[in-house]
C-alpha positions as a Markdown table, in Angstrom:
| # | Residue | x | y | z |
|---|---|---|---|---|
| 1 | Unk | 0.0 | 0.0 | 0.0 |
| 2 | Unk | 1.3 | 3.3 | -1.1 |
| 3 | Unk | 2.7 | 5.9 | 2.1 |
| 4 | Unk | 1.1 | 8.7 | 0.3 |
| 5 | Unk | -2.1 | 8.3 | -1.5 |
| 6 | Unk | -4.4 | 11.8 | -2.8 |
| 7 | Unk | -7.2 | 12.2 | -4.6 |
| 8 | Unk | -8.8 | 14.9 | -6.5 |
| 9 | Unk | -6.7 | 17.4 | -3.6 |
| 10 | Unk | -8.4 | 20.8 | -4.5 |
| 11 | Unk | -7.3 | 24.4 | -2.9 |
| 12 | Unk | -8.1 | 28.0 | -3.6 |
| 13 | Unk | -7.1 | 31.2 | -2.0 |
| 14 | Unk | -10.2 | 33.8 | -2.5 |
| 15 | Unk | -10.4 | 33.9 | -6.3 |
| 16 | Unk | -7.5 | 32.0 | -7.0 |
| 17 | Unk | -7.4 | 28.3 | -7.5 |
| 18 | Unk | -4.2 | 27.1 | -6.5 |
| 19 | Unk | -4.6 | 23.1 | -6.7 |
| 20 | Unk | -7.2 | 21.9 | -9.3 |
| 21 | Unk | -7.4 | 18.2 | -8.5 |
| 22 | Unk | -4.3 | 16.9 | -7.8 |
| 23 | Unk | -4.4 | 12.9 | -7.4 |
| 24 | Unk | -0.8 | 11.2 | -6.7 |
| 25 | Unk | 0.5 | 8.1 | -4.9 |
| 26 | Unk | 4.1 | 7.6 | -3.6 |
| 27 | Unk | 5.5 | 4.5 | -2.3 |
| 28 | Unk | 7.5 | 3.6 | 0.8 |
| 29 | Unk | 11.3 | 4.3 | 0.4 |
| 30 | Unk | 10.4 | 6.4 | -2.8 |
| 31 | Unk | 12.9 | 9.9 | -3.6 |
| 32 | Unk | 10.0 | 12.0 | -5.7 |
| 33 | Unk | 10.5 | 15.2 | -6.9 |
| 34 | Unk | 8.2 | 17.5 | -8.1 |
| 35 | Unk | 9.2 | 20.3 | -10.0 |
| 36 | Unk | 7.3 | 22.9 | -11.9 |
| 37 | Unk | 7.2 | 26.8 | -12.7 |
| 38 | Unk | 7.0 | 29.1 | -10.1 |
| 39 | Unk | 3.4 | 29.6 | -9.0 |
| 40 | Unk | 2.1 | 26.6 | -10.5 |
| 41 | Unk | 1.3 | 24.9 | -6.8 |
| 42 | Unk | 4.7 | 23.0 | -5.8 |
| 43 | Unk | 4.6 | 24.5 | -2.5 |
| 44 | Unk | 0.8 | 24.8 | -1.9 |
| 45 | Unk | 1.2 | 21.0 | -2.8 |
| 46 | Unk | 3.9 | 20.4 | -0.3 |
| 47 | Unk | 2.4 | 22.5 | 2.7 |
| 48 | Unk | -0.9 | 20.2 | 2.6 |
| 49 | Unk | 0.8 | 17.2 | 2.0 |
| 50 | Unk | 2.8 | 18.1 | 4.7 |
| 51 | Unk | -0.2 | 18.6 | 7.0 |
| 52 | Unk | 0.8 | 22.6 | 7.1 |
| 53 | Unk | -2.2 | 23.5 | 5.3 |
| 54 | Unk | -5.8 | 21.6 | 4.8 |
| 55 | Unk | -7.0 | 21.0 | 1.3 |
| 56 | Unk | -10.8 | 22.4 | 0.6 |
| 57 | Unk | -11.3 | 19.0 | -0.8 |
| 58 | Unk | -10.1 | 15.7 | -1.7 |
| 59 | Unk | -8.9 | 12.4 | 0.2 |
| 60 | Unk | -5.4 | 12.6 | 1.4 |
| 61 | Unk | -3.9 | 9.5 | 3.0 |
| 62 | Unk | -0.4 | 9.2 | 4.5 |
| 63 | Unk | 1.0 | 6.2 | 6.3 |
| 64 | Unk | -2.6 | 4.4 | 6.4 |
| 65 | Unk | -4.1 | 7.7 | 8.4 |
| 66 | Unk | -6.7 | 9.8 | 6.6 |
| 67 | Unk | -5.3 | 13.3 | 7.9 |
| 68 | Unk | -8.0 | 15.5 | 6.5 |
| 69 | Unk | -10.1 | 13.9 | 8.8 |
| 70 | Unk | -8.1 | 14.7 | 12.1 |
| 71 | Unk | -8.5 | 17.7 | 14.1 |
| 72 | Unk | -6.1 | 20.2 | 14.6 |
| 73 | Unk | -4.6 | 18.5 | 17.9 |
| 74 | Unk | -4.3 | 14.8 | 16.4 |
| 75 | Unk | -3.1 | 16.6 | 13.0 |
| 76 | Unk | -0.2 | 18.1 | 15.1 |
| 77 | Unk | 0.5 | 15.1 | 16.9 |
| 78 | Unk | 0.3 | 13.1 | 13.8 |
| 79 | Unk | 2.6 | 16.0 | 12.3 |
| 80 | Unk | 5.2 | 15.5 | 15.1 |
| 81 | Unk | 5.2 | 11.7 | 15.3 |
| 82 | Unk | 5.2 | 10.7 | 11.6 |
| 83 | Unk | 6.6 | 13.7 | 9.2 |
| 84 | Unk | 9.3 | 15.7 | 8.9 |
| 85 | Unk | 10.8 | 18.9 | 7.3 |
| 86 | Unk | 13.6 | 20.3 | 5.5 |
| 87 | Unk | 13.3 | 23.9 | 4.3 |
| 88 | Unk | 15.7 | 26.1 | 2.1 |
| 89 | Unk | 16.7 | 28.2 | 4.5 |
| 90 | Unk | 17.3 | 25.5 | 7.6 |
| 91 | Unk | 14.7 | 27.1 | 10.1 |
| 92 | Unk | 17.3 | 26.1 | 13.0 |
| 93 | Unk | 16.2 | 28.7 | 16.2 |
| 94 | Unk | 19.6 | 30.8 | 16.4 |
| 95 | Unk | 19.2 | 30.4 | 20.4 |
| 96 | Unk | 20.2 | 26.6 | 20.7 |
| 97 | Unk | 22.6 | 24.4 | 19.7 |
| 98 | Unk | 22.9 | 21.9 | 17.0 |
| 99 | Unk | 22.0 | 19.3 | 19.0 |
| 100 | Unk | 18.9 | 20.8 | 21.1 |
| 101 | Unk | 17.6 | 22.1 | 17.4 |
| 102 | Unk | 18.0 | 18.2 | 16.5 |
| 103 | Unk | 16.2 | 17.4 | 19.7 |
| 104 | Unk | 13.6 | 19.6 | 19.9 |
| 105 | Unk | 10.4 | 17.8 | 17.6 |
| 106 | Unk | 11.1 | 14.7 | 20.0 |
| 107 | Unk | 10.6 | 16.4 | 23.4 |
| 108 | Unk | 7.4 | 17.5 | 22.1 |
| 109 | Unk | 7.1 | 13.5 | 21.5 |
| 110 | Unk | 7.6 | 13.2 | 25.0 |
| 111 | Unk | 11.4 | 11.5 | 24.8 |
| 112 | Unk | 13.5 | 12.4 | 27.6 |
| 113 | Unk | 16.4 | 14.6 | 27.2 |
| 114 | Unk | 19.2 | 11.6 | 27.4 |
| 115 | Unk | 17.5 | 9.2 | 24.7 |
| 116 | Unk | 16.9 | 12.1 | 22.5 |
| 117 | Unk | 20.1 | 13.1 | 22.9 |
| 118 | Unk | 21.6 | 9.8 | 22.2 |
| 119 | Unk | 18.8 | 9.7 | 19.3 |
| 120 | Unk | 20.3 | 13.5 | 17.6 |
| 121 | Unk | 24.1 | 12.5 | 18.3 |
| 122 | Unk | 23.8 | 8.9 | 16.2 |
| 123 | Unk | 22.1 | 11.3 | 13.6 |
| 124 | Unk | 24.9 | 13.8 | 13.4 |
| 125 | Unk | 27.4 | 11.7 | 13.6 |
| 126 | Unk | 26.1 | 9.9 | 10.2 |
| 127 | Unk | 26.0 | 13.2 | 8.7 |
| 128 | Unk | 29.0 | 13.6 | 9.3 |
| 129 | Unk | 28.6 | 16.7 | 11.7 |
| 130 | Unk | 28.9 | 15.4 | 15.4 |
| 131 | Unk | 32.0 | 17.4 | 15.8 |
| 132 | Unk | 29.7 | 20.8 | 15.8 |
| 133 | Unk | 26.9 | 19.2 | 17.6 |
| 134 | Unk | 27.4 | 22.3 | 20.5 |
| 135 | Unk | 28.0 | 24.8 | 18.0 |
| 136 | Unk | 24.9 | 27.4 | 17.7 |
| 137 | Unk | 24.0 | 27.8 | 14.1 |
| 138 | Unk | 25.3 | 31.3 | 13.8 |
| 139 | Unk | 28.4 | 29.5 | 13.8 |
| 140 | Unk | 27.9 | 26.5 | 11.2 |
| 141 | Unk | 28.4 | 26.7 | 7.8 |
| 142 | Unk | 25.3 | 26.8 | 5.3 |
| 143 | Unk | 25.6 | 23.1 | 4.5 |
| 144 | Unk | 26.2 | 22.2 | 8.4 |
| 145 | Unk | 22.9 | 23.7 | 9.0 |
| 146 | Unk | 21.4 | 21.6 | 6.5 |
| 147 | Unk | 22.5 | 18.7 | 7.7 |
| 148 | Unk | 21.7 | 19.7 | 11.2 |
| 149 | Unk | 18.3 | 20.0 | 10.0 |
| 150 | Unk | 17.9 | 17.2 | 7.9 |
| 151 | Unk | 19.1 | 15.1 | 11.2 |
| 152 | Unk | 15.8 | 17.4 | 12.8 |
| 153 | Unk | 13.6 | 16.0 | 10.2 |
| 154 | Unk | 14.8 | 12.5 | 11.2 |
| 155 | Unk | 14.7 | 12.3 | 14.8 |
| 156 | Unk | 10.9 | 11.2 | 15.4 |
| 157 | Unk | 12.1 | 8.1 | 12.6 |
| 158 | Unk | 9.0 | 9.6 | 10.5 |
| 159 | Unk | 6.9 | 8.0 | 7.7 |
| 160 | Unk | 7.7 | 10.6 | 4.8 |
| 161 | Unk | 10.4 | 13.6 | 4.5 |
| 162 | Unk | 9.1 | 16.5 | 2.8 |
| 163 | Unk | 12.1 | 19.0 | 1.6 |
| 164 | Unk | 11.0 | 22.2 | -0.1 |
| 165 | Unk | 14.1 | 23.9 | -2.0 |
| 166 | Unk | 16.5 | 21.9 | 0.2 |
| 167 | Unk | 19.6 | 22.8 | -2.1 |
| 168 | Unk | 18.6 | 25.9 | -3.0 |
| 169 | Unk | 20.5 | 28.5 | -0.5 |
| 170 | Unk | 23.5 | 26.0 | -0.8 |
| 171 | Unk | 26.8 | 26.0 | -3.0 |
| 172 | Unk | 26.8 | 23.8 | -5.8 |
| 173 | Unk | 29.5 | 21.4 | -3.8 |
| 174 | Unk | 27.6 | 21.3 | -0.9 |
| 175 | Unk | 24.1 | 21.2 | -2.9 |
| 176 | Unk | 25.6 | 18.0 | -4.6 |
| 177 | Unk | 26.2 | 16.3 | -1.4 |
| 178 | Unk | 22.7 | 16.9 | 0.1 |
| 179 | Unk | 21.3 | 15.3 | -2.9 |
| 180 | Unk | 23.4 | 12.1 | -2.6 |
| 181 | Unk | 22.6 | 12.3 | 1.3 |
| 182 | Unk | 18.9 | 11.6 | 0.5 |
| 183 | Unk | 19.8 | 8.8 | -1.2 |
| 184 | Unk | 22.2 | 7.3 | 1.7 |
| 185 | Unk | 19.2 | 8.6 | 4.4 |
| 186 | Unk | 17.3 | 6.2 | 1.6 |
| 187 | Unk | 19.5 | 3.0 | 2.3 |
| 188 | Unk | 20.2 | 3.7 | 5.8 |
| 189 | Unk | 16.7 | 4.1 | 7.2 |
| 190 | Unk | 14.3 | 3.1 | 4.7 |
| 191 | Unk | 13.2 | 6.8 | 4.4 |
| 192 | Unk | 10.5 | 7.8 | 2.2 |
| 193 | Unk | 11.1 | 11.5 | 1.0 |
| 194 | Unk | 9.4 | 14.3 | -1.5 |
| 195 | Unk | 11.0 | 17.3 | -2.6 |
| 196 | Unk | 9.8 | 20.1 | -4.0 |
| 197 | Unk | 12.8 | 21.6 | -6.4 |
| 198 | Unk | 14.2 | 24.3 | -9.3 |
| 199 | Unk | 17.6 | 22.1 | -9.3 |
| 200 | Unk | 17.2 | 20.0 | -12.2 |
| 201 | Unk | 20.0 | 17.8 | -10.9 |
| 202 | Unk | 18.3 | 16.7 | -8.1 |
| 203 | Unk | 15.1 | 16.8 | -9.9 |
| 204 | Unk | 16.7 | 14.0 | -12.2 |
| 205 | Unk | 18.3 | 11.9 | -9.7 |
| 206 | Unk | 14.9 | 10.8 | -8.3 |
| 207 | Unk | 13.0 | 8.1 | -8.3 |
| 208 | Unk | 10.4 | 9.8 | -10.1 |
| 209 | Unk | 9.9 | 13.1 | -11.2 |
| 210 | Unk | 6.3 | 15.1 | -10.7 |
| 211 | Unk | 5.6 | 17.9 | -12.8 |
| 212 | Unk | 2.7 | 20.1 | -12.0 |
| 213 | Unk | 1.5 | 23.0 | -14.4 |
| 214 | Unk | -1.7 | 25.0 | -13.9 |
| 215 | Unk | -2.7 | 22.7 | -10.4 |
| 216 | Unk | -2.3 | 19.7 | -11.9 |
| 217 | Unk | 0.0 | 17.1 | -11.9 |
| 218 | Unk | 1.1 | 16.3 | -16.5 |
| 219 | Unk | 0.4 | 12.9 | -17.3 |
């Protein structure tokens, strides 16, 4: 059964109709990307399969839960439990370290501080940045704070990764070796991800690639 199955996902904004049936279905361990020109939905797409934003209509399930169904409090716990995030510009909060910014979506799970500590060091240390684990953002390089929060998106061991732009505030050295990361994330943990992207590179190296025009996905 597929992790991600829509149907007919519809959303408008006052006049303007953003999503105009969108129907998809993504496997377990899949790498999709979905690409497209700007304003054509991509990241109206991602937010509500994402669970940041409801669709006005449609059947959205992820991970055998049917999340437009839920209300806001089960939405955010399903949010925490069983989805993460990576976003172009890293969204780590200045005031904490690596490691507490790792750590923070599983104390709102309820894991103590030693197990998700334990949880955010094994993370960092397979990407390859335990070293800076008590360094505060403000002091990591662009592509250390992506990887610090691409271990963030980890940490609750989620169903689906959903990465908007994830290379694109990066060098292309360090954009390249995001891109294989997803891939090695892929082996590693079984890890299911979608990413919404402009870096045709990426874009290629996917499993499959999504192109949505006008709020549809093209056959």
């Amino acid at each position: 059964m597929p992790i991600i199955e829509a149907q007919n996902i519809r959303k408008s904004y006052g006049e303007l109709d953003v999503l105009k049936g969108i129907n998809l279905s993504i496997e377990a361990k899949e790498i999709v990307s979905i690409v497209g020109a700007s304003g054509a939905g991509k990241t109206t797409l991602l937010q509500i399969l994402g669970t940041l934003d409801r669709a006005d209509s449609g059947v959205l399930n992820i991970a055998n839960t049917d999340v437009l169904g839920l209300s806001d409090k089960a939405l955010s716990h399903f949010r925490n439990t069983s989805i993460g995030f990576v976003f172009q510009f890293h969204q780590l909060l200045p005031e904490f370290n690596a490691i507490e910014n790792v750590c923070l979506p599983a104390f709102i799970k309820g894991l103590s501080k030693s197990e998700a500590e334990a949880k955010a060091l094994d993370l960092l240390k397979f990407l390859g940045v335990d070293n800076r684990a008590h360094h505060k953002p403000g002091q990591l390089s662009g592509g250390e704070q992506q990887r610090v929060a691409v271990a963030r998106s980890l940490i609750n061991q989620p169903a689906v990764v959903f990465a908007d732009e994830p290379s694109g505030n990066l060098d292309s050295k360090n954009a390249e070796q995001l891109h294989q990361l997803f891939f090695d994330l892929r082996e590693a943990f079984d890890q299911t991800f979608v990413i919404v992207t402009h870096n045709g590179t990426l874009a290629e190296m996917a499993d499959r690639k999504l192109t949505i025009a006008d709020g549809v996905i093209e056959r």
